[in-house]
C-alpha positions in Angstrom: -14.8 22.2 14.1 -14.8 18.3 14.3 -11.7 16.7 14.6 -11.5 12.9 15.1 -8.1 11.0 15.2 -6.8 8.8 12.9 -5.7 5.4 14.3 -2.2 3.7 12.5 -2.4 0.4 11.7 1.1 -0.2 10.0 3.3 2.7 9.5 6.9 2.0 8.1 9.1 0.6 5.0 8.6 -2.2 3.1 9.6 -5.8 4.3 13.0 -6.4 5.1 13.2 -9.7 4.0 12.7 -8.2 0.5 15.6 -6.3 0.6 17.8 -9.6 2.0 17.0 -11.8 -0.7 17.5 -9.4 -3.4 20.7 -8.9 -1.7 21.8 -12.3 -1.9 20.6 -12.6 -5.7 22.6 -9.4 -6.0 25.3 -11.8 -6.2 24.5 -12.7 -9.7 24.6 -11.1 -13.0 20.8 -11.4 -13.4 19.4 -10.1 -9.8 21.2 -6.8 -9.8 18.2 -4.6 -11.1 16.2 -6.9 -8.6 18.8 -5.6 -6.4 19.6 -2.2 -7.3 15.6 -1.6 -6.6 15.0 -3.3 -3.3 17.8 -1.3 -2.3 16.0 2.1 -3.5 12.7 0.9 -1.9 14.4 0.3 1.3 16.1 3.4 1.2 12.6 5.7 0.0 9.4 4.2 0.3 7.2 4.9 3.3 3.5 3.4 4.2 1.2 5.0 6.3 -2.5 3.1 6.8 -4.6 4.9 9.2 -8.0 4.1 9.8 -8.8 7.7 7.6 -6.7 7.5 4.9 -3.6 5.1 2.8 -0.2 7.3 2.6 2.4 6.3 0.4 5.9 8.3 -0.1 8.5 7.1 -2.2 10.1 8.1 -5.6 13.7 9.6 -5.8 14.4 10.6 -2.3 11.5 10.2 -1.1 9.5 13.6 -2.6 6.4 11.9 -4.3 4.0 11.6 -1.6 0.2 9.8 -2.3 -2.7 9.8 -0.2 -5.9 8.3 -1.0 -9.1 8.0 1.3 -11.3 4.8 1.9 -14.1 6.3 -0.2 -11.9 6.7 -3.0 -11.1 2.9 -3.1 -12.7 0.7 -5.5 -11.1 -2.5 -5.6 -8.2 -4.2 -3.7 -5.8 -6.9 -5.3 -2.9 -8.5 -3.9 0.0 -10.8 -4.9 1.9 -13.0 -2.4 6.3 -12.4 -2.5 8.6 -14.2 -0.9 6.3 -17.5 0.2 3.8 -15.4 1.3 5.6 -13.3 4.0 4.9 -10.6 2.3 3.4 -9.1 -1.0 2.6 -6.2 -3.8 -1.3 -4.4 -3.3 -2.2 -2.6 -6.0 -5.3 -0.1 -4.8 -8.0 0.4 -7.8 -9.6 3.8 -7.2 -12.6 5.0 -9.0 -11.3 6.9 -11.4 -9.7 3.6 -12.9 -6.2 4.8 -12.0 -3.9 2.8 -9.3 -1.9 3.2 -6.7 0.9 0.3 -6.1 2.3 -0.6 -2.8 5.5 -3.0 -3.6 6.9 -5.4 -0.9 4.5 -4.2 1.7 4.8 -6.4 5.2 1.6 -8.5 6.9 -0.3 -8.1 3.4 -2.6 -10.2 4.0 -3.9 -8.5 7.1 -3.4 -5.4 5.2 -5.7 -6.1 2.8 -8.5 -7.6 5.6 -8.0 -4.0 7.1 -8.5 -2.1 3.7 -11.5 -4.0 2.9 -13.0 -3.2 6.4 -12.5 0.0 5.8 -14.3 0.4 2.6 -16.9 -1.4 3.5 -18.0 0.9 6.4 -17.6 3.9 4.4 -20.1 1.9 1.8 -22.3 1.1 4.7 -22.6 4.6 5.8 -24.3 5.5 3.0 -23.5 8.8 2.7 -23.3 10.0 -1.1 -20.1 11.4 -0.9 -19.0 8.2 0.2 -20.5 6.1 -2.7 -19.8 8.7 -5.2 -18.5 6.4 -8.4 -20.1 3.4 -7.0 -22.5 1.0 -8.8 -25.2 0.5 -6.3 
């Protein structure tokens, strides 16, 4: 049996200076859903990027639980929040469906690593790693 570890790069909520702004536009009439779901993404949602594998847990109490693997990756895109101190990734996987990480911290870093990460697994070569990829 082969066993190799799995090295975290970021494990932990999303940014907290998501949640403080929201807070503060809590205040008005118009940021409470803003609010009201910064609260419940501070509350549930967990990331977990390992150098295997992209874990995300969040929905109602925290039950839903998604894990994807670099070779299932096809695409990453980003969007700065918050003037760039952090930001929304949405992963593209091969079967065309998505997997959204909202308010995630050091995005930009984030992404650098993803990308990394997918490109070794394309380098490899192996076909179960560029299974669904144009060559």
């Amino acid at each position: 049996m082969i066993t190799t570890s799995e090295e975290v790069f970021y494990e932990g909520g999303p940014a907290q200076s998501d949640l403080i702004i929201n807070l503060l536009m809590g205040l008005t009439l118009i940021g409470l859903p803003f609010t009201i779901g910064a609260v419940i993404r501070a509350l549930w949602l967990r990331f977990r990027i390992t150098s295997r594998r992209v874990s995300v847990t969040g929905g109602w109490l925290g039950r839903d639980k998604t894990q994807v693997v670099y070779s299932q990756i096809k695409e990453v895109r980003s969007v700065p929040r918050g003037l760039g101190s952090w930001g929304d990734m949405v992963l593209v996987l091969n079967d065309g469906s998505r997997l959204e990480m909202r308010s995630l911290p050091s995005f930009r870093e984030t992404e650098k690593y993803i990308n990394a990460r997918i490109s070794a697994r394309r380098a490899k070569g192996s076909p179960q790693d560029l299974k669904g990829f144009a060559a």
